[in-house]
C-alpha positions in Angstrom: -12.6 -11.2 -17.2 -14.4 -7.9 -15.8 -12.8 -6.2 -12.9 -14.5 -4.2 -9.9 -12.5 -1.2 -8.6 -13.6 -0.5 -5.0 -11.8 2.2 -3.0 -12.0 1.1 0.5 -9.4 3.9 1.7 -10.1 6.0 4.9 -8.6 9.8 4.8 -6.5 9.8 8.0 -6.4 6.0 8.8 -3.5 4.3 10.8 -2.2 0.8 10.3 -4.0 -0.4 13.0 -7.6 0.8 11.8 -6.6 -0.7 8.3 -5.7 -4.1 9.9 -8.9 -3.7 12.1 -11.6 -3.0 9.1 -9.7 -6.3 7.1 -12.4 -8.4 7.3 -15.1 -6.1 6.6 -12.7 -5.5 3.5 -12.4 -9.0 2.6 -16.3 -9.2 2.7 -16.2 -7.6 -0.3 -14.6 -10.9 -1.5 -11.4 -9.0 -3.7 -8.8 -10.8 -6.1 -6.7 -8.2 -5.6 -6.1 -5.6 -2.6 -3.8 -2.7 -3.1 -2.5 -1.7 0.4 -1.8 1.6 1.2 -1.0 2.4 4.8 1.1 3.1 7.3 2.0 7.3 6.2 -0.3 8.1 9.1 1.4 5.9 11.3 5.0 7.6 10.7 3.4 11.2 10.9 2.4 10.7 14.5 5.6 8.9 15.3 4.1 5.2 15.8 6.3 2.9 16.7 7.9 1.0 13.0 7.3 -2.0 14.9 3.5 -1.5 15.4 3.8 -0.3 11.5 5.7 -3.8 10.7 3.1 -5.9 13.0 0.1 -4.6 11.3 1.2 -5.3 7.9 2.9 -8.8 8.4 -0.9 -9.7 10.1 -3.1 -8.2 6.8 -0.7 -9.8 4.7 -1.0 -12.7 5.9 -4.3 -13.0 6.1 -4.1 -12.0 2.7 -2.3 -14.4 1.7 -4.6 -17.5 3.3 -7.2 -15.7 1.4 -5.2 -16.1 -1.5 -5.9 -12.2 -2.8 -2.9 -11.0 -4.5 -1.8 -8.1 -2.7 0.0 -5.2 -4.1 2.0 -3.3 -1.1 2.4 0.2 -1.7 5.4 1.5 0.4 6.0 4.6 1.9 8.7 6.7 3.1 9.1 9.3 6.0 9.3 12.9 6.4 13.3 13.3 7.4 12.5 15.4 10.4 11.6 12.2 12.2 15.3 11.8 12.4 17.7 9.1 10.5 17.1 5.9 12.8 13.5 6.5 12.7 13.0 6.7 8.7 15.4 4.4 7.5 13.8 1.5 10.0 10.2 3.1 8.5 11.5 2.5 5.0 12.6 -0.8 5.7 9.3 -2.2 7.0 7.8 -2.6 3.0 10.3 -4.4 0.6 11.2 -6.7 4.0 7.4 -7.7 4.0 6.7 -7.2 0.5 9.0 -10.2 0.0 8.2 -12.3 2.9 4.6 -12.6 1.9 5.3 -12.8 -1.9 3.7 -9.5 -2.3 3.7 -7.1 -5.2 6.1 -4.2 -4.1 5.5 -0.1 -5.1 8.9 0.7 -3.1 7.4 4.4 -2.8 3.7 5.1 -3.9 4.7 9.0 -3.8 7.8 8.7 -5.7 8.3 11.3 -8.0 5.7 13.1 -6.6 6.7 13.8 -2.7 8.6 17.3 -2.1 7.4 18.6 -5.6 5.5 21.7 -4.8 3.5 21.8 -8.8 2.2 18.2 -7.5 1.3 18.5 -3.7 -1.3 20.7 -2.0 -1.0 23.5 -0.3 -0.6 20.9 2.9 2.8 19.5 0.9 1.5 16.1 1.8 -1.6 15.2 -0.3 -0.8 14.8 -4.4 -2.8 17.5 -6.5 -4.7 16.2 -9.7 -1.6 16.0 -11.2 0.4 14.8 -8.6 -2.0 11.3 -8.4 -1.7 11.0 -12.5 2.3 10.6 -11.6 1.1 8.2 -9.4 -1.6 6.7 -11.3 1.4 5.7 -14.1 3.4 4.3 -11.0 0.7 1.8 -9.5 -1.1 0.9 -13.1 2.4 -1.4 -14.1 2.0 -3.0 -10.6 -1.8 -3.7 -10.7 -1.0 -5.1 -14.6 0.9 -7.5 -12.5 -0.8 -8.9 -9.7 -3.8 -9.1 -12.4 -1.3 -11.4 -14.1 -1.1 -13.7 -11.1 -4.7 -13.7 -10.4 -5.0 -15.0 -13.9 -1.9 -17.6 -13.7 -3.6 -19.0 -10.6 -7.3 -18.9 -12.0 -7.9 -22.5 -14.2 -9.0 -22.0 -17.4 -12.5 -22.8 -18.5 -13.1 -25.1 -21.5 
């Protein structure tokens, strides 16, 4: 089985232009989506119930389209306050296992607040940073390849 790598991330894209541009996604007919979203949400303060909507919606289209979706969570900068990023935290592993999604609990762990492996902006992983993160998203993809295969028949 050959596999097609398409990145169809946008720098600076909320949750709600991710869930908007789904379908033109979907055109590109994947097996698997990783879905990455919802850090530009918390920086400008969205609401984590916009956040949670916006998933639970691309998920579940998802998951009538039957594409195995690997949810890559996120966590929130602390100055938000404590109510604020632990109900941002919360949004990913509750929707990762309603949906039967394949959970990253934190796509920037190991990474996040590590000054060698962020930009100057403290935000964005350097070359280094994303090979960290590269090694924490490979054993997740290995997965959801798994269940694209387990649900695939085999040919004769």
């Amino acid at each position: 089985m050959r596999w097609q790598v398409v990145n169809a991330g946008i720098s600076g894209e909320t949750s709600s232009g991710a869930r908007a541009r789904l379908e033109w996604v979907l055109g590109l007919k994947p097996d698997i989506l990783v879905l990455e979203t919802g850090a530009n949400d918390g920086m400008r303060g969205v609401p984590t119930q916009v956040l949670a909507t916006n998933l639970d919606a691309m998920l579940t289209t998802l998951g009538q389209r039957r594409v195995v979706t690997v949810l890559a969570g996120m966590q929130m900068l602390r100055n938000l306050g404590p109510a604020y990023t632990t109900a941002f935290a919360r949004v990913y592993p509750e929707l990762a296992q309603k949906h039967g999604a394949v959970l990253i609990p934190f796509i920037l762990e190991g990474v996040a607040a590590d000054p060698a492996l962020n930009q100057d902006d403290g935000i964005h992983p350097t070359p280094a940073g994303y090979r960290v993160v590269t090694d924490l998203v490979y054993p997740r993809v290995l997965d959801a390849i798994a269940r694209v295969r387990a649900a695939r028949p085999r040919a004769p």
